[in-house]
N, C-alpha and C positions, 0 to 999 in steps of 0.2 A: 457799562455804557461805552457803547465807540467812540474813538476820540480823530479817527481816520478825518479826514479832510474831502469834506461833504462837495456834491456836483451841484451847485449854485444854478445853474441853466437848467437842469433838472428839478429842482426845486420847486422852481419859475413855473417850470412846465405842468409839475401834478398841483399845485395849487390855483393854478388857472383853470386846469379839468378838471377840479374839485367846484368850483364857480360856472362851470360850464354843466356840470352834473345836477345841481341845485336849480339849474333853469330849467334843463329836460326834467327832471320828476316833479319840477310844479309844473310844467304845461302838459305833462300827462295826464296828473289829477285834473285841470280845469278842463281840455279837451275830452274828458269821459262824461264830467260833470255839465257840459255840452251838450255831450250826445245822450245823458239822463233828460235834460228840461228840452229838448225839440226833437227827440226819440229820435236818433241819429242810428243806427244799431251797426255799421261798421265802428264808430270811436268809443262804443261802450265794448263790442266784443271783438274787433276787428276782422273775422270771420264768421259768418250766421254758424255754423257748427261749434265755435267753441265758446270757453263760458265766457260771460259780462265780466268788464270789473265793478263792485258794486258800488253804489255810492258812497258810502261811509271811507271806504278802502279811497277813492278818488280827492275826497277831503282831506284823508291822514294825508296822501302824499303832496299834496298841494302844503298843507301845513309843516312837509317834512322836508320838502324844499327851500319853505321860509327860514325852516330852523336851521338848515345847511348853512344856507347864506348869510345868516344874522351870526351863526356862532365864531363865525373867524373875527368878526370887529373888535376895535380895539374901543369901543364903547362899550360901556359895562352896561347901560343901557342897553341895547340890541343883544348882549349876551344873556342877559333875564329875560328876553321876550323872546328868546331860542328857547330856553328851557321853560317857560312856559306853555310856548309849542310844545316841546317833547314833553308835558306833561299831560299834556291833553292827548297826546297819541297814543304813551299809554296808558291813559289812562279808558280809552276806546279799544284797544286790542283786548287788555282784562277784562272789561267787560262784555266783551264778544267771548273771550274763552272762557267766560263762566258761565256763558248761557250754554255752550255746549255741555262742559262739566255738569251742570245740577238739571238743565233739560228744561229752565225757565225762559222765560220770554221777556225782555225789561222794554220793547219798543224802541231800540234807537237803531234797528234795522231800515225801517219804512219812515224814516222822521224827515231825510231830505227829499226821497223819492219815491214810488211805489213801484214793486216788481210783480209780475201776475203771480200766482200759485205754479203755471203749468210751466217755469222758464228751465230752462234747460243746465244741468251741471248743479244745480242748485240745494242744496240739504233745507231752508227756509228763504225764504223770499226773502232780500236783498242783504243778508247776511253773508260778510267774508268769510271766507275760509278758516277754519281753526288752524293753519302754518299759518296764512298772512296775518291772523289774531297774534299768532304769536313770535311772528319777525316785527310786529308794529311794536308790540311790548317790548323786545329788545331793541330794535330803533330806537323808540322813544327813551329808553333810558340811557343808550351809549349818545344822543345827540346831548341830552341832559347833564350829563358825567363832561363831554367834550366842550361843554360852553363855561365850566367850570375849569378855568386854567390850572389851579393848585391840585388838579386831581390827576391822580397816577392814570398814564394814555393809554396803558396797554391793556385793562380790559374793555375800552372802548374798540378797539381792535378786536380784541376778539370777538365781541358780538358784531360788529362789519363784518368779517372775515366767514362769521358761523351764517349769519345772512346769507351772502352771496353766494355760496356755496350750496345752501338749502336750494336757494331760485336759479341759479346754473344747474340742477337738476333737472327742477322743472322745465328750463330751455331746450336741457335736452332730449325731454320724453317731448315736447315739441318740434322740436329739429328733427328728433329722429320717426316721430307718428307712434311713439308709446304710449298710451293713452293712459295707461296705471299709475305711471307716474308723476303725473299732475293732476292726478286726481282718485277718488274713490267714490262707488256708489253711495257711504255713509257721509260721506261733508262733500260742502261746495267744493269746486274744483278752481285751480290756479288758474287767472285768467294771464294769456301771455303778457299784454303789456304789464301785469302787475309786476310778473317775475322780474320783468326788464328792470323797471321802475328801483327794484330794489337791491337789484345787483348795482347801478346807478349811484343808488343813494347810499349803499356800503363802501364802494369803492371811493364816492366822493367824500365820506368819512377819513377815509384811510387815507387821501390826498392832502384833505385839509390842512394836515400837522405832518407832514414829510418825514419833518427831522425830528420825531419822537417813536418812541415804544421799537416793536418790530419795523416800523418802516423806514430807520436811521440807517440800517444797514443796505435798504434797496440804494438809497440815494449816494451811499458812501462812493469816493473815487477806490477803495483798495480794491485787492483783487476779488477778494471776495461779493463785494456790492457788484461789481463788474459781471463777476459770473453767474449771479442773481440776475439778473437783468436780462439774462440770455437764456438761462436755464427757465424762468419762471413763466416767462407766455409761451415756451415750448413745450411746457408740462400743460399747459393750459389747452393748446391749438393741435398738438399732434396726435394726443388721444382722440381726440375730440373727431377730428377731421379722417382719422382710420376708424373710426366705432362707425360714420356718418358712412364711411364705402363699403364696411363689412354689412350693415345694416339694407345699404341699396341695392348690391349685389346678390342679398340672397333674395331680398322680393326680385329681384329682376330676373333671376332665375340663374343669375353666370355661374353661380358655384354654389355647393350645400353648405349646410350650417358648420359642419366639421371643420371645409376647407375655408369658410370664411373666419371662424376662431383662429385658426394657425395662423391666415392671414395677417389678423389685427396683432396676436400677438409676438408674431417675428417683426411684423411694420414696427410696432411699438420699439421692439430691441433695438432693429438697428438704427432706428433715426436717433435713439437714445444713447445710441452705443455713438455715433457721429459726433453729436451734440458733448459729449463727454471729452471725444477724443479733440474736437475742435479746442473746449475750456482748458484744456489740458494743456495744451499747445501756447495758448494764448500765456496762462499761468506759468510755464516754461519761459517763454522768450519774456515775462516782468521779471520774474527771476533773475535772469544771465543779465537785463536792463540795471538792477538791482547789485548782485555784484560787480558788473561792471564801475558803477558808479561807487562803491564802498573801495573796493581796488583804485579807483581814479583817485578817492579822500582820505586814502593811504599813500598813496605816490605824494602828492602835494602837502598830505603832513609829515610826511619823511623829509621831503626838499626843504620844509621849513625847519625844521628841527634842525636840518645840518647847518641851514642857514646860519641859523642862531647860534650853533655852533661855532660855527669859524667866527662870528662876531664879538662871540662873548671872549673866546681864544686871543683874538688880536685887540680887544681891549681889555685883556690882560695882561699883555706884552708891553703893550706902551705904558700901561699901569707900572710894570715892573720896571722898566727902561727909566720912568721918569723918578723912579723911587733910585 
């Protein structure tokens, strides 16, 4: 466990995001759920070419939002009516992922809304996806586990972590116009607000409790929390944003696929190569910060030590003198 001396302003900050994340994925669910009951068809699909999110999927997040924001309270009350939520969510994903598994039908697809036969992306009419079945299943159990303070945090983390990751993919076959990637002929396909939704709801996970599990050491002031913090949304933004020009480059026709691999991955080196030598630098000059200051509490225990020297010296002289 670190024992480093945590950034309290930072704190402040990912638990407030955490609060502000649990309002965006409940007003995604209820704005889908919207455009279900007065057939709105940008807030269910937000583009006629991609899929719906379906209703059931718009529920859990509405209910997963609730469970966000009810699990920080320091009422034990509102923390059982989290985990109730998250029981109901998954208990909605398992049964979604078992009608894939055994290829039965139990009816809680069309229960709040009805979806034609001929809709678009769709494996059965208003059935989520088998990932979102089974990111709701882990949701719901890491909100479950997180509203349970005596429970060890860090596999709540990781099902956040395995989340967000899953639907940062799928953002990215939509960022990038990949289409395999958030989707296949055999199951419904990702709709993008869903992906959002649940990166949202992972990361507001992860925000909730700062200063537990993996996330003690983002928050920490040592060097290391420090260099987290700079290292980590650069791992996240710079692939990202060279995959996005290698990608547009070659539909645009400026260079072949060859020159566009080299591309992305010398970009990748040397911004990474920067980004190291920067941390680097930075960890250098805490350093020399570092011995300076143990040098400085060396000088000043030296000076006291003499101090106490000549004192203890000269009241022993008088000691003697008067003996």
């Amino acid at each position: 466990m670190f024992t480093a001396e945590l950034d309290r302003h930072l704190i402040k900050v990912l638990k407030n995001a955490s609060k502000l994340f649990s309002i965006f994925v409940t007003l995604i669910g209820c704005l889908v759920l919207i455009g279900w009951y007065f057939d709105i068809q940008i807030l269910k699909s937000v583009l006629p070419p991609w899929a719906t999110m379906k209703p059931n999927t718009a529920l859990c997040f509405v209910l997963s939002g609730l469970a966000l924001n009810f699990l920080r309270s320091k009422q034990k009350l509102k923390r059982r009516v989290a985990q109730g939520l998250a029981l109901a969510i998954t208990t909605v994903g398992l049964l979604t992922l078992s009608q894939y598994l055994f290829g039965w039908n139990l009816g809680i697809d069309q229960l709040l809304f009805k979806e034609p036969l001929e809709a678009l992306h769709t494996y059965s009419p208003g059935r989520m996806s088998a990932i979102i079945a089974t990111n709701f299943s882990l949701m719901g159990f890491a909100l479950w586990l997180a509203a349970d303070r005596s429970i060890y945090y860090r596999p709540v983390q990781i099902f956040a972590l395995i989340t967000a990751l899953t639907n940062l993919q799928v953002l990215i076959g939509y960022f990038y116009g990949v289409e395999p990637i958030f989707g296949s002929s055999s199951f419904t396909y990702t709709a993008i607000h869903s992906a959002i939704g649940f990166v949202l709801l992972s990361f507001g996970i992860l925000f909730a409790f700062p200063t537990k599990g993996l996330m003690n050491l983002i928050v920490s002031n040592s060097a290391g929390g420090m260099t987290a913090r700079v290292l980590l949304p650069a791992a996240l933004a710079i692939p990202l944003s060279l995959g996005w020009l290698r990608v547009y480059g070659e539909n645009q026709g400026w260079f072949d696929h060859a020159f566009g691999l080299s591309f992305h991955v010398m970009g990748n080196v040397a911004a990474f190569t920067g980004l190291i030598w920067y941390c680097t630098k930075g960890l250098i000059r805490l350093d020399v910060k570092r011995k300076h200051a143990e040098d400085a509490l060396k000088t000043a225990y030296a000076e006291l030590e003499l101090k106490v020297q000549e004192r203890t010296g000269r009241y022993a002289f008088l000691y003697r003198r008067h003996d």
